[in-house]
C-alpha positions in Angstrom: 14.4 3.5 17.9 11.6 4.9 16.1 8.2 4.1 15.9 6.8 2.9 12.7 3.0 1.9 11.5 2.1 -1.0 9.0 -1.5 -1.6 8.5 -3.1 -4.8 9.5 -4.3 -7.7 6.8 -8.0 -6.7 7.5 -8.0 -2.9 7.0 -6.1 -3.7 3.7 -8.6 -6.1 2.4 -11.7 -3.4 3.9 -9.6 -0.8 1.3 -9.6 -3.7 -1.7 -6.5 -4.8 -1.3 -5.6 -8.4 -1.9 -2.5 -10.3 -0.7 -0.5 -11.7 -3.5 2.5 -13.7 -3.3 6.0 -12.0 -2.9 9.8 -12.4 -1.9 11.4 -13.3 1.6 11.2 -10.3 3.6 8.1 -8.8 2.2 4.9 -8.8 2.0 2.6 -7.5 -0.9 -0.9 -6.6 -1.6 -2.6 -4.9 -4.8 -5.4 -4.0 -5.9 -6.9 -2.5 -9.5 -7.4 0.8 -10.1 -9.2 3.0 -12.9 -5.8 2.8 -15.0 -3.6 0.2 -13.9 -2.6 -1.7 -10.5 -1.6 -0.2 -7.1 0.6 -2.5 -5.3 1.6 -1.8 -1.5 5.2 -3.4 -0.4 5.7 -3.9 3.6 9.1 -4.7 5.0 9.9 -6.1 8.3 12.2 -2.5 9.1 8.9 -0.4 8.8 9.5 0.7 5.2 6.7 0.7 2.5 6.7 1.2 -1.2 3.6 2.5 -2.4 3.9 1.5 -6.4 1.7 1.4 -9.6 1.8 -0.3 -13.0 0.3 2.2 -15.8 0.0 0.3 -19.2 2.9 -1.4 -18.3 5.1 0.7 -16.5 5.9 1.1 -12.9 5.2 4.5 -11.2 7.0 4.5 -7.7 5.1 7.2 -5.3 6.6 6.7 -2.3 9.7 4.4 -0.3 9.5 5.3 3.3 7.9 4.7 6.8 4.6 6.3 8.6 3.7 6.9 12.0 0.0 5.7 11.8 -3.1 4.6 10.5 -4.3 8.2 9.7 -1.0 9.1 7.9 -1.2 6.0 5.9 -4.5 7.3 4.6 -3.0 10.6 4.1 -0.2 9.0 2.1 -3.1 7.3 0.2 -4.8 10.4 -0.7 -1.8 11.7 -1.8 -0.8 9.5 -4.7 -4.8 10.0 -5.8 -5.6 6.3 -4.4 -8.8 5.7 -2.5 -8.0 5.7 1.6 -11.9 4.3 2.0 -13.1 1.1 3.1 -14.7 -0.7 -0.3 -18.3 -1.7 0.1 -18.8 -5.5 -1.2 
């Protein structure tokens, strides 16, 4: 089996993320960004969904899994999304 990464409550909330409410099986956190809302989408196999809602329309950037913390952030990066902890 392979090994999988899914970043904890508290780095998610450090990067602005907020926990909203979502469906059996997953769990969901957003946050705003400069043109819309970036949602994150966890699922208990190790998949993610990195998607965001431009004047109201869903841009999916990624489905998949990463291997860890750092390639989370890269992942981030890639879709132009901040990978830095927020200051208050």
């Amino acid at each position: 089996m392979s090994s999988f990464y899914q970043p904890t409550a508290a780095l998610l909330q450090a990067f602005g993320f907020s926990r909203f409410a979502s469906p059996t099986g997953q769990t969901r956190y957003s946050r705003a960004s400069e043109c819309g809302q970036e949602t994150v989408v966890f699922y208990p196999d190790g998949e993610m969904t990195l998607l965001e809602a431009v004047n109201g329309q869903i841009l999916y950037c990624f489905q998949g899994r990463v291997a860890s913390e750092a390639e989370f952030r890269v992942l981030l990066r890639q879709v132009n999304w901040p990978a830095e902890v927020q200051s208050a």
